[in-house]
C-alpha positions as CSV (number, residue, x, y, z in Angstrom):
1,X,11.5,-9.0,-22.1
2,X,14.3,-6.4,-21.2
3,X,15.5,-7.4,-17.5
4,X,15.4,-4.6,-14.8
5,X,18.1,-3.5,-13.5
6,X,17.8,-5.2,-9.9
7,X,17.7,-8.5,-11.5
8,X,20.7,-8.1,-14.2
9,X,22.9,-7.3,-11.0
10,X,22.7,-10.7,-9.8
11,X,25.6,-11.7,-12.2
12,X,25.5,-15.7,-10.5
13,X,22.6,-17.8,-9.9
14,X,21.1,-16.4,-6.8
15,X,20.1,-19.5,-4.4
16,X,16.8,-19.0,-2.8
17,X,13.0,-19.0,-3.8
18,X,11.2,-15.8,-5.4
19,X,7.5,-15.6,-3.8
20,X,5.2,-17.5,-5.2
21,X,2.3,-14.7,-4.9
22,X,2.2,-11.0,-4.8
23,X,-0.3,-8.6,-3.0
24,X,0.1,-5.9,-5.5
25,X,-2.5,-3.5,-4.3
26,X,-4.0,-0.6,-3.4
27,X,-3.0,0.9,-0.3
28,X,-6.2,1.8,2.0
29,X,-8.1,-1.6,0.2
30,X,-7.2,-4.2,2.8
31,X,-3.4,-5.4,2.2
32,X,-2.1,-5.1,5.1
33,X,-5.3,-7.0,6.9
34,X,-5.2,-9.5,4.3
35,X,-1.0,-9.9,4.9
36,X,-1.7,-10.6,8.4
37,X,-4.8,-12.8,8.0
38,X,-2.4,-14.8,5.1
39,X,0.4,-15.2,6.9
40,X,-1.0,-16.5,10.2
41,X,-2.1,-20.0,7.7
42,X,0.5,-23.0,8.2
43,X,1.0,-23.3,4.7
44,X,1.9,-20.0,3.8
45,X,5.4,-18.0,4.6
46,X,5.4,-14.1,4.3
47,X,8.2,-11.8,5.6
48,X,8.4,-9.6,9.1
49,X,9.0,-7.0,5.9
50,X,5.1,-6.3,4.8
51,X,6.0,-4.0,1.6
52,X,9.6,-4.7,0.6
53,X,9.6,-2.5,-2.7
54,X,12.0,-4.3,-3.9
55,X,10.1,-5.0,-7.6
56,X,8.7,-1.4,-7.8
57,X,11.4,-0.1,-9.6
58,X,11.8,3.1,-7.2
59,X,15.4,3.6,-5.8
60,X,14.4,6.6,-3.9
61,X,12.3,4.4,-1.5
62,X,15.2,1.6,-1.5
63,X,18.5,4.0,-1.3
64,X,16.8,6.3,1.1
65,X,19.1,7.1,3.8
66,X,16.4,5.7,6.2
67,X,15.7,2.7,4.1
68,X,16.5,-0.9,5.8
69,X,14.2,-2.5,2.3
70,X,16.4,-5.2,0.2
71,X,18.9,-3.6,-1.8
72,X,20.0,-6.4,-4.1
73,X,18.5,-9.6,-5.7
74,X,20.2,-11.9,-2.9
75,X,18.9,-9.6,0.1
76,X,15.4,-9.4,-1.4
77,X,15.0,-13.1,-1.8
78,X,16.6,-13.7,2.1
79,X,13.4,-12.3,2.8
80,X,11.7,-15.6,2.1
81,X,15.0,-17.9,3.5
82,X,12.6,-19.0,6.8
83,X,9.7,-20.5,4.3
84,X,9.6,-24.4,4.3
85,X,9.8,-26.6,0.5
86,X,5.9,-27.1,1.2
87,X,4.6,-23.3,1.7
88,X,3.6,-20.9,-0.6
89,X,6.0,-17.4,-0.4
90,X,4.2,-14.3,-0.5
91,X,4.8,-10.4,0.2
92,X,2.4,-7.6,-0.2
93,X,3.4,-4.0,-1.7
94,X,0.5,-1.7,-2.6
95,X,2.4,0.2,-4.9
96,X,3.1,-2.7,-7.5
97,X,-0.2,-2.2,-8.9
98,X,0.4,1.7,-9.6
99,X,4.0,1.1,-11.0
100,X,4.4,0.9,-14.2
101,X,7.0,-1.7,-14.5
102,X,6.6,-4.1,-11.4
103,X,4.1,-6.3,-13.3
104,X,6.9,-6.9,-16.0
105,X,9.8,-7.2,-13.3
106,X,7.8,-9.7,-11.4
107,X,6.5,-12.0,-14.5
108,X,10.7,-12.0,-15.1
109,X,11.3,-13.2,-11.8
110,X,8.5,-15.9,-11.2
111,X,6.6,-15.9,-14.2
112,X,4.0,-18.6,-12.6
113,X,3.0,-16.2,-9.7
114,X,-0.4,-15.6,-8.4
115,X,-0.9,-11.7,-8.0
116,X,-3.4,-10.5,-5.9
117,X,-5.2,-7.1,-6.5
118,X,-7.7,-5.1,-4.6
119,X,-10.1,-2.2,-6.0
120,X,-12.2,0.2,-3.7
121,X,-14.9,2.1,-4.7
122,X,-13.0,5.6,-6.3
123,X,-14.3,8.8,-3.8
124,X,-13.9,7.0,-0.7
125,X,-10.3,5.5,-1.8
126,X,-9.2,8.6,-2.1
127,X,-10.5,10.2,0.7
128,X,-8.9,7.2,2.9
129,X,-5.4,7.9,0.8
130,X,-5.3,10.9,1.6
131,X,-5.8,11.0,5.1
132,X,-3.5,8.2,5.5
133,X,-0.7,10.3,3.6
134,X,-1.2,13.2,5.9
135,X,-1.0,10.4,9.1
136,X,2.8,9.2,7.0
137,X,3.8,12.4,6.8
138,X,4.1,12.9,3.3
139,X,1.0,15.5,2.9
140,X,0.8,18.4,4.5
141,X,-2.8,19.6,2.5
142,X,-5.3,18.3,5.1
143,X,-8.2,19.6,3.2
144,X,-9.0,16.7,0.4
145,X,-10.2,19.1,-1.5
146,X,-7.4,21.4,-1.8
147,X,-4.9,18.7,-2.0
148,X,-6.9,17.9,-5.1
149,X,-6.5,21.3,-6.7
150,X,-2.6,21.0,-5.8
151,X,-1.8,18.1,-8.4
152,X,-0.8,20.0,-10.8
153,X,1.5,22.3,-9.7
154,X,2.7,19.0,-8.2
155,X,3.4,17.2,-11.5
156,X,5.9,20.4,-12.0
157,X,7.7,20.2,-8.5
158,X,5.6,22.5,-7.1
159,X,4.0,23.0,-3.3
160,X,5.5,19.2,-2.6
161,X,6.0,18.4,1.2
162,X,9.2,18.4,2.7
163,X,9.1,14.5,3.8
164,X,7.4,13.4,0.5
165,X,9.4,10.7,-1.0
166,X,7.3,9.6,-3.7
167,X,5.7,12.9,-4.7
168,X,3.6,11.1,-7.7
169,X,1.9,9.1,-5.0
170,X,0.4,12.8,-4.2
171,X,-1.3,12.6,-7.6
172,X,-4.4,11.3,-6.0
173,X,-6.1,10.8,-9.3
174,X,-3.3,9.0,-10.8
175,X,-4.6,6.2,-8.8
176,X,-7.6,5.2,-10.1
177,X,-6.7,4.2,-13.7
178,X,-7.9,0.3,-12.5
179,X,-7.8,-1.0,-15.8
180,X,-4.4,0.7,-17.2
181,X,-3.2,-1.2,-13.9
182,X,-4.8,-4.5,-14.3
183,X,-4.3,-4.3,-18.1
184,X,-0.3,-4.4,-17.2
185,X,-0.7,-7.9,-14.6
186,X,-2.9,-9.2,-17.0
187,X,-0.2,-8.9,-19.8
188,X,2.0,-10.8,-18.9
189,X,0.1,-13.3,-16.6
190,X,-3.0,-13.7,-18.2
191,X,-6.5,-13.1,-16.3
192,X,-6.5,-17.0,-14.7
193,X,-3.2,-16.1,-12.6
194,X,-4.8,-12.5,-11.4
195,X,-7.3,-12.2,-8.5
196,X,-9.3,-8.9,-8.6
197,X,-10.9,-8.5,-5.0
198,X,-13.7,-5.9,-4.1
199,X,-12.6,-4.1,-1.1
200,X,-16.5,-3.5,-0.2
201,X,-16.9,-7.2,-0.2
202,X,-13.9,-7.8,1.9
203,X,-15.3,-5.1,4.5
204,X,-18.6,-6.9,4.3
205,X,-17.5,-10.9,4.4
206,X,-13.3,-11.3,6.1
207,X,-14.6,-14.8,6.2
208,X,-15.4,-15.5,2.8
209,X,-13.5,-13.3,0.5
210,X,-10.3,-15.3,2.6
211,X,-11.2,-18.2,1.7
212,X,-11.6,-17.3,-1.6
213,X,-7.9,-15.7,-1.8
214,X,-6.9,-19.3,-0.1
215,X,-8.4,-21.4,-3.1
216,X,-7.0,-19.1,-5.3
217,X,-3.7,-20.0,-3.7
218,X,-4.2,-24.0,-3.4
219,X,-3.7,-24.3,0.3
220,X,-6.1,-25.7,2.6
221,X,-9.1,-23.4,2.9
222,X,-10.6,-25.3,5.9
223,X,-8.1,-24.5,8.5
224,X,-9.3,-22.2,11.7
225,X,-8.9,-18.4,10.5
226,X,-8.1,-15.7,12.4
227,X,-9.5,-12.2,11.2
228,X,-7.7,-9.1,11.4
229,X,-8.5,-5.1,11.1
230,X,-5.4,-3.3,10.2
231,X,-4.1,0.8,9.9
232,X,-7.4,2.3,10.3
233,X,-8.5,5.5,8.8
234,X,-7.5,8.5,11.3
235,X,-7.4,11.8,11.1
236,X,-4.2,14.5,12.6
237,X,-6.7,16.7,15.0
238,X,-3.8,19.5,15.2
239,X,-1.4,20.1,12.5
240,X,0.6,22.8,14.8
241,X,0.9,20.0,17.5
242,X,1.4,17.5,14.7
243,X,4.7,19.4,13.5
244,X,5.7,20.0,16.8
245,X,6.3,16.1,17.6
246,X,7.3,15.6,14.1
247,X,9.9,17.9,14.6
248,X,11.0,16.8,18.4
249,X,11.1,13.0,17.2
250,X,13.4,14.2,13.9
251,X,15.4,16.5,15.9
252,X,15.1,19.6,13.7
253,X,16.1,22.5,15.1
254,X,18.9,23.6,17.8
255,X,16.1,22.8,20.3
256,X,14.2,20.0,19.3
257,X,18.3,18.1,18.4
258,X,19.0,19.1,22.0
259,X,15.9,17.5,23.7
260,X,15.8,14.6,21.4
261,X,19.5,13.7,22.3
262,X,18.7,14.1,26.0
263,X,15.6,11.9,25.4
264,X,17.8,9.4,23.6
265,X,20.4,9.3,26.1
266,X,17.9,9.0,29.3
267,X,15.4,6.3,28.0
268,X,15.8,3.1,26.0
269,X,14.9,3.0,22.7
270,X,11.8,0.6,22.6
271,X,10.5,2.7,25.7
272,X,10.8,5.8,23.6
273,X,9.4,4.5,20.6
274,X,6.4,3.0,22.8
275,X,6.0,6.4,24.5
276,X,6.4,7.9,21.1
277,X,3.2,5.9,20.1
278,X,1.0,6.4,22.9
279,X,1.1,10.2,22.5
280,X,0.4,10.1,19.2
281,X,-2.7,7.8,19.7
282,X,-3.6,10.4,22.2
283,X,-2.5,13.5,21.3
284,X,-2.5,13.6,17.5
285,X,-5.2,11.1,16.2
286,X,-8.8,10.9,16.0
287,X,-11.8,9.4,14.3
288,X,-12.2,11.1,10.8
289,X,-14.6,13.4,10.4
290,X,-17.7,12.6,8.5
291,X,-17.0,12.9,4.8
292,X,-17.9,16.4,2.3
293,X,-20.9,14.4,0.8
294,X,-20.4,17.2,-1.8
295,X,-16.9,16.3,-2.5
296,X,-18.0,12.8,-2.8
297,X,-20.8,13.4,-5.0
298,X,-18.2,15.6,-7.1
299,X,-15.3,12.4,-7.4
300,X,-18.4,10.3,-8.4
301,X,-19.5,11.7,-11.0
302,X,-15.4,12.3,-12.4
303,X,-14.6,8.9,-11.9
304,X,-17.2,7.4,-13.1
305,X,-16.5,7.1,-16.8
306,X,-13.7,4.3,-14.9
307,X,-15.6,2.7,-13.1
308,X,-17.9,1.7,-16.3
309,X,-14.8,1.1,-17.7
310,X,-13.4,-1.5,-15.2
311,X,-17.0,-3.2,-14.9
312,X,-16.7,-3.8,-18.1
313,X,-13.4,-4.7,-18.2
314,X,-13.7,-7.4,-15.1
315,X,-17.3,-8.6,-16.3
316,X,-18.5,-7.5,-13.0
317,X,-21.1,-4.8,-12.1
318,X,-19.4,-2.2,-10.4
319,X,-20.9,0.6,-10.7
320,X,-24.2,-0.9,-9.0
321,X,-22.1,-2.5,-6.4
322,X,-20.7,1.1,-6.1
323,X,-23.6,3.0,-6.2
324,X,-22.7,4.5,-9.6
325,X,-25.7,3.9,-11.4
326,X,-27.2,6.7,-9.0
327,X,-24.6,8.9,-9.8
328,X,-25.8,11.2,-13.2
């Protein structure tokens, strides 16, 4: 296996323990919820840092001029400094599972690591991606639809957003190839050191698909659990007053830099960022809107030829579970 490029800079033996299992992804399938319920267990350490990046081989996330993610080997593994000889180390990064190299960089780095994936039923994945990129800033297409049509003149450059870092992750349908992704983990780990979850049965059961993840990991399954709901679906209700904030809290302008540095000067920074968050619950954010059942009906029946493909793949029925077998 050719090393990455992170991992041939260490020159020295870097002291410190690599995680000992990954929560590779998606995003919008329950990471973050599952992060918190994981790292709340005694026997388990995972980082302040929920999605590092560090293994995704992107350096436009990690050398981002915003960026505090691990640069190098030695920072990435400081992550995990605080976790004791008897826990397990984890971190969670959605994207690992889309990249096409993370799977090899992290079998290089702990080649006994248990990765944890998470699959969601395909039209209302993407429907939950995209609202959440328009919440992050990186889509400005509010209309599903539309943002659809858009990929691609955005695999040529074209009609990207100004704040999108990752444009690719705009490729919505790039996203649900589950068994070209699995295919990659189970390469170079083999299917007993994989665990693919069902995000519908995590939805359904916290309780139980936990305690599965927890056997999975070899730590006590019994202790008191503590369930979690994290980064709900919303939707922006006004993309003029969306962009307005946007562009007060970046400064961009002569007059949004002028009130932002009065605003920085008169209020301390945890007040503003609180303040910042309020308004934004308030202001910008609401319940999403029902879905196009039209739309839905229309991702369906395109995504269904992988979704026969992947319950095939897992030996699980999927496409009942999904409702796919109704779909013509």
């Amino acid at each position: 296996m050719t090393s990455s490029p992170e991992l041939r800079a260490a020159s020295t033996p870097t002291p410190g323990r690599a995680p000992d299992f990954f929560i590779v992804g998606h995003h919008k399938c329950g990471t973050t919820a599952l992060y918190e319920m994981l790292r709340r267990h005694p026997q388990i350490y995972m980082p302040d840092v929920k999605e590092p990046w560090f293994l995704a081989g992107d350096p436009r996330v990690l050398l981002a001029p915003s960026s505090r993610l691990p640069k190098t080997l030695e920072e990435y593994l400081a992550l995990f400094a605080a976790g004791t000889p008897e826990q397990r180390l984890g971190e969670a990064t959605p994207s690992y599972l889309m990249s096409p190299t993370a799977a090899a960089t992290i079998a290089e780095l702990q080649p006994d690591a248990r990765i944890i994936a998470i699959l969601r039923e395909p039209a209302s994945f993407l429907r939950s991606l995209h609202l959440q990129r328009v919440q992050m800033h990186a889509e400005t297409e509010t209309d599903l639809a539309k943002a659809l049509a858009l990929e691609e003149q955005r695999r040529q450059g074209i009609s990207l957003p100004r704040d999108a870092i990752r444009p690719e992750d705009l490729l919505y349908s790039e996203h649900v190839r589950y068994v070209e992704q699995l295919e990659r983990y189970y390469a170079v780990f083999g299917r007993e050191q994989v665990l693919v979850l069902v995000y519908e049965d995590f939805r359904s059961d916290n309780e139980a698909t936990l305690r599965e993840v927890l056997r999975f990991l070899d730590v006590d399954e019994n202790v008191p659990l503590e369930l979690v709901e994290a980064n709900p679906t919303v939707r922006i209700r006004s993309q003029r007053a969306y962009e307005l904030l946007r562009s007060l809290y970046l400064g961009r302008g002569p007059v949004p830099r002028a009130a932002k540095a009065t605003i920085k000067a008169l209020t301390p920074t945890r007040l503003r960022r609180n303040a910042n968050a309020a308004m934004e619950r308030r202001v910008l954010y609401g319940d999403p809107r029902p879905p196009d059942e039209a739309l839905m009906l229309q991702l369906r029946r395109r995504f269904k030829p992988e979704v026969v493909a992947i319950s095939e793949y897992l030996g699980r029925d999927l496409v009942g579970r999904w409702g796919y077998d109704r779909v013509d």
